[in-house]
C-alpha positions as CSV (number, residue, x, y, z in Angstrom):
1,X,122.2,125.4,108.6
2,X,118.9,126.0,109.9
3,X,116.2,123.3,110.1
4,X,112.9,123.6,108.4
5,X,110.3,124.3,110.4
6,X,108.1,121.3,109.4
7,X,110.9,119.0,110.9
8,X,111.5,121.0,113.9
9,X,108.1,120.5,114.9
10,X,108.1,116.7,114.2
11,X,111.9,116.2,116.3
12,X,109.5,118.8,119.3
13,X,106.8,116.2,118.9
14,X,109.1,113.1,119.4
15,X,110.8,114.2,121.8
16,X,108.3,115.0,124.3
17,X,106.1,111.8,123.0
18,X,109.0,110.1,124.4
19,X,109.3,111.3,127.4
20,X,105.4,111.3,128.0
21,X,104.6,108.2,126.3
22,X,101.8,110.0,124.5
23,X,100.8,112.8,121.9
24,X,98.8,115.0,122.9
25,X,96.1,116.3,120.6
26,X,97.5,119.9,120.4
27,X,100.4,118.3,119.3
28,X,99.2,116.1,116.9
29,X,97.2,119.3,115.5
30,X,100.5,121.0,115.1
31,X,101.8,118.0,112.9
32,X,98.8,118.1,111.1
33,X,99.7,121.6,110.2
34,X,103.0,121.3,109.2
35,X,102.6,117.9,107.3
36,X,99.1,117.6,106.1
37,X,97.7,114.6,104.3
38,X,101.6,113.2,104.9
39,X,100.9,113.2,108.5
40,X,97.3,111.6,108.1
41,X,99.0,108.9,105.8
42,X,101.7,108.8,108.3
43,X,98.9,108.6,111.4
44,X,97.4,105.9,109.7
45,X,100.4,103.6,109.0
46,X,101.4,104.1,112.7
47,X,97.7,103.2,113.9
48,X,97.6,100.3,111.3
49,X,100.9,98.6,112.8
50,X,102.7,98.7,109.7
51,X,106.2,99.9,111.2
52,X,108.5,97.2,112.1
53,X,111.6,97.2,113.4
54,X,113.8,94.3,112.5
55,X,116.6,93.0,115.0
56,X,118.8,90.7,114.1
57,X,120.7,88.4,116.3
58,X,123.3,88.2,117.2
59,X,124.7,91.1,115.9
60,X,122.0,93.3,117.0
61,X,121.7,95.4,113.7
62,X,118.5,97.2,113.2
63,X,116.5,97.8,110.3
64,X,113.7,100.2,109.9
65,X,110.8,99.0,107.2
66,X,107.6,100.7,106.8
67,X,104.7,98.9,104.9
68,X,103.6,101.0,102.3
69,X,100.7,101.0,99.5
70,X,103.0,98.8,97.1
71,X,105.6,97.2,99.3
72,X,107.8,97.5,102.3
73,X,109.9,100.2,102.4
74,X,113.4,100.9,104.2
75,X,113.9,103.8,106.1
76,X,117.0,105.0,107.5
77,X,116.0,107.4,109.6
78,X,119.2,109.0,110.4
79,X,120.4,109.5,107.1
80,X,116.4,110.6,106.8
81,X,116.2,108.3,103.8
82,X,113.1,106.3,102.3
83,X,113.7,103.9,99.4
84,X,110.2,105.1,98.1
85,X,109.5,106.5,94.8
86,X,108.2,109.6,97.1
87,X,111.3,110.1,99.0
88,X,113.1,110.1,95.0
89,X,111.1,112.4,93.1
90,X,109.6,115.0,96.1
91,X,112.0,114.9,98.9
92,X,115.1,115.0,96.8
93,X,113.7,117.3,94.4
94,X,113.5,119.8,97.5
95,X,109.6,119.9,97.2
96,X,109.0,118.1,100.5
97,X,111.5,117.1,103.4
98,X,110.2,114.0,104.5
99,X,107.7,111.4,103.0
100,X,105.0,109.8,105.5
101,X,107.1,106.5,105.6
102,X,109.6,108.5,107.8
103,X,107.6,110.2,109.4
104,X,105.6,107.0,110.4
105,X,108.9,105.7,111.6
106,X,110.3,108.6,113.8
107,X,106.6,109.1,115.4
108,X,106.3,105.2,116.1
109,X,110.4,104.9,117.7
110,X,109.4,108.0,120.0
111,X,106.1,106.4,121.4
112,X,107.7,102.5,121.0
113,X,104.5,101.6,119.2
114,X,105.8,99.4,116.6
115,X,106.5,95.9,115.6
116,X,109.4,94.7,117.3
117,X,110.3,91.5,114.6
118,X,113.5,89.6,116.2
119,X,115.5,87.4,113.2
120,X,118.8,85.4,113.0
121,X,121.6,87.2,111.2
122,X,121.8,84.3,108.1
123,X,118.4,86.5,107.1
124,X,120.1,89.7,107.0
125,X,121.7,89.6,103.4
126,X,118.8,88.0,101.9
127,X,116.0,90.4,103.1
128,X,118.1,93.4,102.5
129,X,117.9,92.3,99.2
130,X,114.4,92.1,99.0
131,X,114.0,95.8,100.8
132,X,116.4,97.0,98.4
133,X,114.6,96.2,95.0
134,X,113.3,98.9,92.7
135,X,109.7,98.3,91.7
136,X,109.8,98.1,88.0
């Protein structure tokens, strides 16, 4: 199955941002092309330190949360899933492939600006709780 182009570009984008440490402007231009106002949102969060990546010890289980507008969000970028009300009624209605939230997250891992937050495992259960909660 072929990719969209929108994510090609972003997985282009990561990948040399890793390698370089940087991205350049072209670059970012290109995301700004493919994304729009998702990427500026996405810029933003990223600039505004509001990814965090969550390692528990001593497991060493990750989690990906991404400060939004209303609350913290989970992302799972792998599965390229958001529990934001976005990611619900754009990205799985097909009208979008990603919300900003995961694009935030997969442009912060690739240039390791983010906030590394280090907690014991007897948190996990209880803040995956709290991630997981549906705004009412």
């Amino acid at each position: 199955m072929k990719k969209p182009a929108e994510i090609k570009v972003l997985e282009d984008t990561c990948r040399e941002a890793k390698a370089k440490g940087q991205m350049t402007g072209a670059r970012l231009n290109r995301l700004f092309e493919a994304f729009g106002s998702r990427f500026t949102k996405a810029w933003e969060t990223i600039k505004e330190e509001r990814v965090k990546k969550y390692v528990f010890r001593p497991s060493g289980r990750i989690v990906w949360i991404v400060v939004g507008w209303e609350r913290e969000y989970l992302v799972m970028s792998a599965a390229d899933f958001c529990s934001c009300d976005d990611f619900y009624f754009r990205v799985m209605d097909k009208e979008v492939h990603l919300c900003y939230h995961l694009i935030a997250q997969k442009m912060a891992k690739a240039l390791e600006w983010y906030d590394k937050i280090e907690e014991d495992d007897s948190l996990y259960a209880s803040l995956m709780e709290e991630w997981n909660k549906v705004t009412p």
